[in-house]
TINUVEX-479749 format. One record per residue: residue number from 1; x, y, z of N, C-alpha, C in turn; residue in one letter. Coordinates in nm, 4 decimals. Example, Ala and Ser with C-alpha at 12.3 -4.5 7.8 and 13.67 -1.06 7.14 Angstrom:
// residues 2
[atom 1, [1.3190, -0.5690, 0.7800], [1.2300, -0.4500, 0.7800], [1.3200, -0.3300, 0.7800], A] [atom 2, [1.2850, -0.2250, 0.7080], [1.3670, -0.1060, 0.7140], [1.2900, 0.0030, 0.7870], S] 
// end
This chain:
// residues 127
[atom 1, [0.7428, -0.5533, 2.9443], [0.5982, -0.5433, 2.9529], [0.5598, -0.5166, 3.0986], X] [atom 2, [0.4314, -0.4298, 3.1054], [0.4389, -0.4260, 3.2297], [0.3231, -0.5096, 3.3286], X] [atom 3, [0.3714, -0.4584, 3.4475], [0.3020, -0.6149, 3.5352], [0.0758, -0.6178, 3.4746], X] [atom 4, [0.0563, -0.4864, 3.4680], [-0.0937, -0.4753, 3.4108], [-0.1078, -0.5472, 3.2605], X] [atom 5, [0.0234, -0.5363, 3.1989], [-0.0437, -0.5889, 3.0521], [-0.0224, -0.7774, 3.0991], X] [atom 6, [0.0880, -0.7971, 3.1720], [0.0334, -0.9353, 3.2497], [-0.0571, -0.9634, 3.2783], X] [atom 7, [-0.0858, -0.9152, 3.3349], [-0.2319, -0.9584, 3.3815], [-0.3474, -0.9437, 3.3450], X] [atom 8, [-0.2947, -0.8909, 3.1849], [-0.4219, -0.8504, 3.0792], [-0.4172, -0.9847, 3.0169], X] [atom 9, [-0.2526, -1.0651, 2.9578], [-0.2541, -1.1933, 2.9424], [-0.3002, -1.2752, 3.0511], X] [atom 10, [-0.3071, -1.3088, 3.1314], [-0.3413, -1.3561, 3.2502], [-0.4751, -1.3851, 3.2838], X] [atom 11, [-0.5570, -1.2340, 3.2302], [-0.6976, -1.2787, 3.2072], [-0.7504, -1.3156, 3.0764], X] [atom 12, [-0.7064, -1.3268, 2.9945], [-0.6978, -1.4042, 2.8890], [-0.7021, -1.5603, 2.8553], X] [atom 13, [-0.6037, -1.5800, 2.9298], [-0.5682, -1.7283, 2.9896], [-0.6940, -1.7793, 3.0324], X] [atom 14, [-0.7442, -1.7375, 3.1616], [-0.8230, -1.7609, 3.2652], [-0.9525, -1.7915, 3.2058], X] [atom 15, [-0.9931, -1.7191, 3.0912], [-1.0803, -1.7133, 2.9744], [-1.0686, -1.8626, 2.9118], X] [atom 16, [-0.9582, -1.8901, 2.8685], [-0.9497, -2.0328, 2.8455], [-0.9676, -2.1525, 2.8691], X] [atom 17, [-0.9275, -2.1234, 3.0530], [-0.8846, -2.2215, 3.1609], [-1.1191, -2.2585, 3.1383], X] [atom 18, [-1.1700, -2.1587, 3.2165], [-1.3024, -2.1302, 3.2295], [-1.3909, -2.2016, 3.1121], X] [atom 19, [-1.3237, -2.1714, 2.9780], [-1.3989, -2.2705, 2.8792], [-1.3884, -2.3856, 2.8794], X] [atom 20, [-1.2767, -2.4443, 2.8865], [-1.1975, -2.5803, 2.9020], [-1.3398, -2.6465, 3.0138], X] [atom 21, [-1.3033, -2.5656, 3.1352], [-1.3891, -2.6272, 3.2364], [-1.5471, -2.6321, 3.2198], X] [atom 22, [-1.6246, -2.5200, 3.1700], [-1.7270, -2.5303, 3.1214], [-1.7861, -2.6715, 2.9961], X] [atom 23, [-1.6768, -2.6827, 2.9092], [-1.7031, -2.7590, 2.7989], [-1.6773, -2.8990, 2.8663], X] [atom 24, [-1.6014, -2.9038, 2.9608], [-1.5653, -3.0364, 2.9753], [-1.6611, -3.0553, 3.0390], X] [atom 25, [-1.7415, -2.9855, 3.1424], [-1.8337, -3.0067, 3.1852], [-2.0192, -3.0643, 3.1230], X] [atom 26, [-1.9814, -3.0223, 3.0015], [-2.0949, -3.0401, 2.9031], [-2.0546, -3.1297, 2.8277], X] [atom 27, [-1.9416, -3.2110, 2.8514], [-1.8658, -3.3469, 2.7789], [-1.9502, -3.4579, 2.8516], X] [atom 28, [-1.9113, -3.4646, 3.0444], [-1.9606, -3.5165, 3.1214], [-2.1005, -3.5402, 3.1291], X] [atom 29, [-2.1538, -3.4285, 3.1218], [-2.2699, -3.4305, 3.1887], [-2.3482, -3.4757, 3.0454], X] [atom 30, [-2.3371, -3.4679, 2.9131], [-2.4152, -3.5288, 2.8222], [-2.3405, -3.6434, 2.7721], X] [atom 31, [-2.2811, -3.6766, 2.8120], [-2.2021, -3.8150, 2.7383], [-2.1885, -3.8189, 2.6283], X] [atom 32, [-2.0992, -3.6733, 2.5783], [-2.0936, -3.6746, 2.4048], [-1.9170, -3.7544, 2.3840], X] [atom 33, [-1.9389, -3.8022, 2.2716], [-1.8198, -3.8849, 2.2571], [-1.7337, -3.8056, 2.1471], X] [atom 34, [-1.6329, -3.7649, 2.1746], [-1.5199, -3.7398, 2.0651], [-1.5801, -3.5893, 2.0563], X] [atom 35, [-1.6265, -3.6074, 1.8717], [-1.6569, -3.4784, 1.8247], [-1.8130, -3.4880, 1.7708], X] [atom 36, [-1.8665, -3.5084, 1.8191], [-2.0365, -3.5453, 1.7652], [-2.1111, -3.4700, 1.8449], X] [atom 37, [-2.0354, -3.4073, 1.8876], [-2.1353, -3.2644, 2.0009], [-2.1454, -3.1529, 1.8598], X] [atom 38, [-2.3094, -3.1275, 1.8810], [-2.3314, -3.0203, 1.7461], [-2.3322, -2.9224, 1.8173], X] [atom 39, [-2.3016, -2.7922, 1.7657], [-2.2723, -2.6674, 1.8629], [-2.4511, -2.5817, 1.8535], X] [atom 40, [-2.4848, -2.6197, 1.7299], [-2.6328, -2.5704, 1.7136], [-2.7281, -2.6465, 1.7988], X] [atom 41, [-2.7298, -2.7213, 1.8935], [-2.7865, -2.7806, 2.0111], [-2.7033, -2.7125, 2.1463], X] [atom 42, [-2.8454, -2.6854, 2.1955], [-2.8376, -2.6131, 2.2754], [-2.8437, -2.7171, 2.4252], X] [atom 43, [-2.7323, -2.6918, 2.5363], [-2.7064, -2.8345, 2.6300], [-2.7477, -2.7376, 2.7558], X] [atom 44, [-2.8195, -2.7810, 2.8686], [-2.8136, -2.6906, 2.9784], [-2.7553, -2.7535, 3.0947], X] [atom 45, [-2.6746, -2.7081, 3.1705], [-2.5793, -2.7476, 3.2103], [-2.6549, -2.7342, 3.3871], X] [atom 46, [-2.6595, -2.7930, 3.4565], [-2.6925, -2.8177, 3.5988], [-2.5557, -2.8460, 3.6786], X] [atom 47, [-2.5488, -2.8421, 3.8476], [-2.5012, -2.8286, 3.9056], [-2.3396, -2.8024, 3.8948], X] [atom 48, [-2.2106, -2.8290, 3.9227], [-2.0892, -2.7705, 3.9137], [-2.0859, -2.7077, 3.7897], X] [atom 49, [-2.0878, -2.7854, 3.6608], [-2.0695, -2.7944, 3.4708], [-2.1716, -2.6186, 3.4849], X] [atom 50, [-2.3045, -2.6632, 3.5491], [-2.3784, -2.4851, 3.5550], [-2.3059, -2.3540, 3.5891], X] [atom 51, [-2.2697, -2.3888, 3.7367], [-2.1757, -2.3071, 3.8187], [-2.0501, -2.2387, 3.7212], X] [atom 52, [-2.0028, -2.3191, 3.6665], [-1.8812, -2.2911, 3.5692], [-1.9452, -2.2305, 3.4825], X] [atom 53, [-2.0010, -2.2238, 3.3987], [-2.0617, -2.1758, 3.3003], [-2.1502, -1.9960, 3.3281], X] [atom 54, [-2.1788, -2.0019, 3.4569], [-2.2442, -1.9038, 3.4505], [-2.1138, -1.7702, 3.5534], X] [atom 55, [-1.9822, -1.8775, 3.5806], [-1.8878, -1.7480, 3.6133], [-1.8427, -1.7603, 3.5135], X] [atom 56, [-1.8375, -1.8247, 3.4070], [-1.7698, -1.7685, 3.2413], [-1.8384, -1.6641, 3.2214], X] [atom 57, [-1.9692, -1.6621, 3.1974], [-2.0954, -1.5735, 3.1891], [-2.0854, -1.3974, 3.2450], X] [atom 58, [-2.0571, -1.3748, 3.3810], [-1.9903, -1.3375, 3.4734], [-1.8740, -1.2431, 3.4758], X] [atom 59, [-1.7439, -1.3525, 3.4055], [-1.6512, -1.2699, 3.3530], [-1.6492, -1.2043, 3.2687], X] [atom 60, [-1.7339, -1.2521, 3.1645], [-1.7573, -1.1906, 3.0370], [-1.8428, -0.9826, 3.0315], X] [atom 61, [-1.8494, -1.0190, 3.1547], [-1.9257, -0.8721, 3.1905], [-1.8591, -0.8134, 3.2361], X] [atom 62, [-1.7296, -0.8261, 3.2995], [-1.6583, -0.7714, 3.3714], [-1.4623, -0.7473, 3.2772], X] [atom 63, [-1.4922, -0.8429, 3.2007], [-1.3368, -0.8022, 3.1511], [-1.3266, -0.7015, 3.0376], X] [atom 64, [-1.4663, -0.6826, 2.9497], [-1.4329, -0.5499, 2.8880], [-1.4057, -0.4250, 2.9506], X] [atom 65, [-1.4244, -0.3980, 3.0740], [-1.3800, -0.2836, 3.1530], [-1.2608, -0.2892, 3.2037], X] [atom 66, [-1.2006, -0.4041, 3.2179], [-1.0643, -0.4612, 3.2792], [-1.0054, -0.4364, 3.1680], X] [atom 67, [-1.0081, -0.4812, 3.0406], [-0.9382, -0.4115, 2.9103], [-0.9239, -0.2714, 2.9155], X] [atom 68, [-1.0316, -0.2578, 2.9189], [-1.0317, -0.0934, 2.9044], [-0.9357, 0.0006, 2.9717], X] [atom 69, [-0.9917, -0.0485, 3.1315], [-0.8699, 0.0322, 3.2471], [-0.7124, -0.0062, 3.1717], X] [atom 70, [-0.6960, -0.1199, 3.1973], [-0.5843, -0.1417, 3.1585], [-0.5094, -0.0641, 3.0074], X] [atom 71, [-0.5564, -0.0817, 2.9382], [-0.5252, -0.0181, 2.8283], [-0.5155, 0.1372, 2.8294], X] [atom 72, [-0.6062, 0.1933, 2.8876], [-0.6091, 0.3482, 2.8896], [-0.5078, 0.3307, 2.9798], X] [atom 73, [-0.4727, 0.3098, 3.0895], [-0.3456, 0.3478, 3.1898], [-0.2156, 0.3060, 3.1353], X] [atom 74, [-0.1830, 0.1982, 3.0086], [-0.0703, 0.1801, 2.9632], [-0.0572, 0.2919, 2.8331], X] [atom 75, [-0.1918, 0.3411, 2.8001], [-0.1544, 0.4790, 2.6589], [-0.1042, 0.5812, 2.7168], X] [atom 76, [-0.2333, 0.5995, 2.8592], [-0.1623, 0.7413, 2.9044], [-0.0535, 0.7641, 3.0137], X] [atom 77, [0.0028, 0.6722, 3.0376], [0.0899, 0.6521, 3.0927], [0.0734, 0.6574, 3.2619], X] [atom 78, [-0.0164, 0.6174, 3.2680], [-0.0898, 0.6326, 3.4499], [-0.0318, 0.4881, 3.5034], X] [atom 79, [0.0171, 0.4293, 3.4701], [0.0608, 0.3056, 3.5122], [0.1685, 0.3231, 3.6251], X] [atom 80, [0.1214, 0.2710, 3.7259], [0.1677, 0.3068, 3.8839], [0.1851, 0.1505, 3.9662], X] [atom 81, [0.2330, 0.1873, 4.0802], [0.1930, 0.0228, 4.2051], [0.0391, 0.0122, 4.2113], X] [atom 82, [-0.0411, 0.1530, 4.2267], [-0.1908, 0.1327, 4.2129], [-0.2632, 0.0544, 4.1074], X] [atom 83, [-0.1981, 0.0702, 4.0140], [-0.2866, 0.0254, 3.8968], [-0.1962, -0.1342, 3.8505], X] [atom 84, [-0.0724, -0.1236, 3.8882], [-0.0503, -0.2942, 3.9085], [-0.1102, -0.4012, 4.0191], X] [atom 85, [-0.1549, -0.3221, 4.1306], [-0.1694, -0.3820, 4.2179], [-0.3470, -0.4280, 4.1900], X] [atom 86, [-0.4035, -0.3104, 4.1400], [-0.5564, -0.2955, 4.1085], [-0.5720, -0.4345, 3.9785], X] [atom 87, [-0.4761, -0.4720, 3.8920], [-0.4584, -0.5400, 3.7999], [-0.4475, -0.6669, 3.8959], X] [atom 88, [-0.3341, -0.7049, 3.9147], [-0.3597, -0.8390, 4.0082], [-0.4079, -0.8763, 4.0913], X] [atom 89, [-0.5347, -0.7725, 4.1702], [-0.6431, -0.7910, 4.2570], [-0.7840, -0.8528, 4.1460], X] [atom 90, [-0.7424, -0.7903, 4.0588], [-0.8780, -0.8451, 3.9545], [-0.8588, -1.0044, 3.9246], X] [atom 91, [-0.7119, -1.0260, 3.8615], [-0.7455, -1.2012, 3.7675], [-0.7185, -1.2583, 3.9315], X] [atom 92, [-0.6601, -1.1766, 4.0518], [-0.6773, -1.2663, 4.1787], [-0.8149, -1.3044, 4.2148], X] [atom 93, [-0.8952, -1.1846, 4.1983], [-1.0264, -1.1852, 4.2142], [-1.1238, -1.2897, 4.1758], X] [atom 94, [-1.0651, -1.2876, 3.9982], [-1.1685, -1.3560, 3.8837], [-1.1346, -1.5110, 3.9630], X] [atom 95, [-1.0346, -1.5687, 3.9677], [-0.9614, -1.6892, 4.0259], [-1.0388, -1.7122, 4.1304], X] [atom 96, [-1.0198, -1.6511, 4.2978], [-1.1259, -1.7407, 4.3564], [-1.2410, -1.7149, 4.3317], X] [atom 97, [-1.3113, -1.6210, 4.1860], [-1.4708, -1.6097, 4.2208], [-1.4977, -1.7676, 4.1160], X] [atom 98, [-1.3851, -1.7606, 4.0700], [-1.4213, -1.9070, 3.9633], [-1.4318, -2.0377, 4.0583], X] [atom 99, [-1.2760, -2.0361, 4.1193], [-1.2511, -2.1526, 4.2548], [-1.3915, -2.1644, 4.3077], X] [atom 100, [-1.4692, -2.0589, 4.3823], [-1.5604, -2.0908, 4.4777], [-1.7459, -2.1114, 4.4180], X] [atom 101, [-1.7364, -2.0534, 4.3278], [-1.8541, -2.0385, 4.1929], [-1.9022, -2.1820, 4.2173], X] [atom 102, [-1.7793, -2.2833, 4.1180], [-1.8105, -2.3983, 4.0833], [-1.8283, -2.5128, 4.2658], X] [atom 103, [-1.7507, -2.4733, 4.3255], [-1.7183, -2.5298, 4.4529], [-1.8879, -2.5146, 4.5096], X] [atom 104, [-1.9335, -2.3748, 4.5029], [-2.0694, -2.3533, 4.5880], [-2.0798, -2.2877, 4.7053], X] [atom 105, [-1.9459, -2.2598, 4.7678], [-1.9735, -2.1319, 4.8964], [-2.0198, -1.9882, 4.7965], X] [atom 106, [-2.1332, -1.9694, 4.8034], [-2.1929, -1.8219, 4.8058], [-2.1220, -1.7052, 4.8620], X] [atom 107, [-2.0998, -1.6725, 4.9801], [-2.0842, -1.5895, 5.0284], [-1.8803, -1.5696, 4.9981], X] [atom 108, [-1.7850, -1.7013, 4.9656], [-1.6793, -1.6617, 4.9071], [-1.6497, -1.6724, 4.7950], X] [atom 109, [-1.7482, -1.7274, 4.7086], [-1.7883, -1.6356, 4.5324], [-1.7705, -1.4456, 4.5206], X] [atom 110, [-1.8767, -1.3993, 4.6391], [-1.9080, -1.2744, 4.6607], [-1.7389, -1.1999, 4.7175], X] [atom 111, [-1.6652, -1.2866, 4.8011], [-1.6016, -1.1745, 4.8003], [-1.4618, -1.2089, 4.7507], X] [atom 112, [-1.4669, -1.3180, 4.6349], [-1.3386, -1.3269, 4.4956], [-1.4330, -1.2291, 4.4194], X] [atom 113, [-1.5196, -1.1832, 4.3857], [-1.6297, -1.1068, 4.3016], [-1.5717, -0.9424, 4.3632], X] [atom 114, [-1.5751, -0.9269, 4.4722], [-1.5276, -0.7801, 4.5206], [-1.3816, -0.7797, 4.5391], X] [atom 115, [-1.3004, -0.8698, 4.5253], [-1.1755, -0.8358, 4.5133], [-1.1378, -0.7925, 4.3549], X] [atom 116, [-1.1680, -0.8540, 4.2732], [-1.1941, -0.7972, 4.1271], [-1.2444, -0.6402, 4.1203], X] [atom 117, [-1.3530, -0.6411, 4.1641], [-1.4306, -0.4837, 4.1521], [-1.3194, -0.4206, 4.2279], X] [atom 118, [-1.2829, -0.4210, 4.3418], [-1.1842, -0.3210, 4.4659], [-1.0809, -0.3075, 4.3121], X] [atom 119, [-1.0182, -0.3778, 4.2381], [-0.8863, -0.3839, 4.1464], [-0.9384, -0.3492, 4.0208], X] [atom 120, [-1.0335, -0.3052, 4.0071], [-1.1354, -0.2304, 3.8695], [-1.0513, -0.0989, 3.9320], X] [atom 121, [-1.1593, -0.0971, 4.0582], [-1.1975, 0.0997, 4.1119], [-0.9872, 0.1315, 4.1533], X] [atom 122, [-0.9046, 0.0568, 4.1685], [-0.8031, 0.1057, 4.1637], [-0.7400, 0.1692, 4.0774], X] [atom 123, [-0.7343, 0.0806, 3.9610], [-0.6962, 0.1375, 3.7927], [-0.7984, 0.2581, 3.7544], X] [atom 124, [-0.8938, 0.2524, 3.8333], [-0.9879, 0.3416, 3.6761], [-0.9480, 0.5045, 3.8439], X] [atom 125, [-0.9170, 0.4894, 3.9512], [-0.8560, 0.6028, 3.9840], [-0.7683, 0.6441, 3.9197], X] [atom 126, [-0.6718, 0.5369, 3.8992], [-0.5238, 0.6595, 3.8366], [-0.5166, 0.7403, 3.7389], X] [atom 127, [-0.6811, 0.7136, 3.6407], [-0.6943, 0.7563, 3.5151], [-0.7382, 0.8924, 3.5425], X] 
// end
């Protein structure tokens, strides 16, 4: 497999990791016990539990194009060091924009946020 479809699992994962943290966050912050959290109630989530939630939000805008690149460069065979490297600049990306999101530095949210985009515009060159 190659190192891009890694890191197609990889952002997949990260997808997981991000819910985990979001939900647990809406565990905390409403003091639901066990399983008695109704999903048809709607919880709004404030400070870190927010933060998390709205780079889930975030990713969610950004990894259907990360599929995409990825996938078109493993059909048509454009799969290069560019487009591996453009691949693990992205879930590197998604990683500290999540790390710093919930943490609260602004300005190194913004640039785990452009290391992702720089590893978009790599892959979608080779195409």
């Amino acid at each position: 497999m190659t190192i891009e479809l890694w890191m197609l699992v990889a952002s997949g994962i990260l997808v997981i990791v991000q819910g985990f943290v979001t939900a647990s966050a809406k565990n905390k912050q409403n003091d639901f016990k066990g399983d008695n959290f109704q999903r048809d109630k709607s919880v709004e989530l404030s400070g870190w539990g927010g933060r998390a939630e709205r780079s889930l939000y975030n990713y969610f805008e950004y990894l259907p194009l990360f599929i995409i690149l990825v996938i078109a460069a493993h059909l048509t065979g454009a799969n290069n060091s560019m487009t591996a490297l453009g691949a693990e600049l992205f879930v590197a990306g998604r990683i500290v924009h999540l790390i710093f999101y919930i943490t609260g530095p602004g300005a190194l949210r913004s640039i785990g946020w452009l290391i992702a985009v720089i590893g978009l515009i790599l892959i979608g060159l080779q195409l």
